[in-house]
C-alpha positions as CSV (number, residue, x, y, z in Angstrom):
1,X,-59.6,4.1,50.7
2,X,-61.6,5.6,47.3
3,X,-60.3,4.6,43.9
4,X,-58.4,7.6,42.8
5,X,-59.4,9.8,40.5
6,X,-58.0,9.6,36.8
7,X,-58.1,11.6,33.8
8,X,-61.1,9.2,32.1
9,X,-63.0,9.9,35.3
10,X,-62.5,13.4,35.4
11,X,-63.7,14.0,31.4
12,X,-66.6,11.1,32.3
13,X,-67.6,13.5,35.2
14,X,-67.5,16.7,33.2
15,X,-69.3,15.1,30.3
16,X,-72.2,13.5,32.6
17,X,-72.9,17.4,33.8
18,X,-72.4,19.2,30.3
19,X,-74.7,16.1,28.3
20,X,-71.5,15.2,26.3
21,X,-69.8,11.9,26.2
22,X,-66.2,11.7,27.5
23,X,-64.4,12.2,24.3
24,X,-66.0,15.4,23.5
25,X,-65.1,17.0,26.2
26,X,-62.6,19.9,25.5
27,X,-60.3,19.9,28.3
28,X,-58.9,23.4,26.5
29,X,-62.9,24.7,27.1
30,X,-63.5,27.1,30.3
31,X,-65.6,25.7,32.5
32,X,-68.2,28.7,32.4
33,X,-68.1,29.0,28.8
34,X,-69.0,25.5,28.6
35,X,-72.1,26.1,30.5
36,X,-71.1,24.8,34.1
37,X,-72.9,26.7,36.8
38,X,-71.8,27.2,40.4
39,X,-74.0,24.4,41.5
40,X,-72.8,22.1,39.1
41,X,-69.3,22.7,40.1
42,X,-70.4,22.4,44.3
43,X,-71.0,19.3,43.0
44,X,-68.2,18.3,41.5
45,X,-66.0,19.5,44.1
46,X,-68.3,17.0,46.3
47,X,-67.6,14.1,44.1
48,X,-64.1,14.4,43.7
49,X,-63.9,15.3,47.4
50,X,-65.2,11.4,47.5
51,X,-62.1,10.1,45.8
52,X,-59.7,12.0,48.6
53,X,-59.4,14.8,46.4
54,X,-59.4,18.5,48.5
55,X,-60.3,20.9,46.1
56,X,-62.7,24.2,47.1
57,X,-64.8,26.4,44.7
58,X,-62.3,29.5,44.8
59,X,-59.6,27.4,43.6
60,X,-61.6,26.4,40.4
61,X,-63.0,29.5,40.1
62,X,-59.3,30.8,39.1
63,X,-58.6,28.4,36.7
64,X,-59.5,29.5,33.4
65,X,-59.8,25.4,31.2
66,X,-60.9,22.2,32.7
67,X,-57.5,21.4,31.4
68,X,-56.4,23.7,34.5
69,X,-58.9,21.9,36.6
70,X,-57.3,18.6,35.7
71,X,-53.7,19.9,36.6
72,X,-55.2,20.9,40.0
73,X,-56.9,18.0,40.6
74,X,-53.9,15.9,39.7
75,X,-51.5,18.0,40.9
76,X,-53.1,17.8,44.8
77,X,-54.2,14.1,44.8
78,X,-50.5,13.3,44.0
79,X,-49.3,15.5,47.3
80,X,-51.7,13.8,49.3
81,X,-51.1,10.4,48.6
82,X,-47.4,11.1,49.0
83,X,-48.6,12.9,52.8
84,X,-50.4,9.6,53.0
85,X,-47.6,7.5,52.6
86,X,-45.0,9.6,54.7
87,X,-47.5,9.6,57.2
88,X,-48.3,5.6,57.3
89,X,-44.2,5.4,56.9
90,X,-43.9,7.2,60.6
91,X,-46.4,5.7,61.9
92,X,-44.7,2.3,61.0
93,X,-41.4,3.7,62.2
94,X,-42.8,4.8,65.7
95,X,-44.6,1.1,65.9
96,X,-41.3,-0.2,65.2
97,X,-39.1,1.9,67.4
């Protein structure tokens, strides 16, 4: 299973592709403003797609902050560990049945 992704990863990824170090990155900053261009955000997506996180290009697209990013991000890598989890639960229940 990948290491999940955390907030220090997240600015450490942004700042690797805007030539910034982690702590300049302004999470308040929109991502196009910043100088992020669709192929730098395809591979993002890919990256964080490598830590378990399912995120597409639309759904960035509408956020208007990396700060936004981040709360997506977050926000689905928290369901899906929890979907994880129920799901290894009933599996052990049905093992156990």
């Amino acid at each position: 299973m990948p290491a999940p992704l955390t907030l220090d990863g997240f600015r450490a990824d942004l700042a690797e592709f805007l030539y910034q170090r982690p702590d300049e990155v302004d999470l308040e900053e929109s991502p196009l403003l910043a100088g992020l261009d669709s192929l730098r955000i395809v591979t993002l997506i890919e990256r964080w797609r490598e830590t378990g996180v399912d995120v597409n290009f639309v759904e960035l697209a509408d956020c208007t902050s990396f700060a936004q990013w981040w709360q997506l991000l977050s926000t689905r890598q928290a369901r899906q560990a929890r979907q994880s989890r129920q799901s290894r639960q009933e599996g052990a229940d049905r093992a156990g049945a």
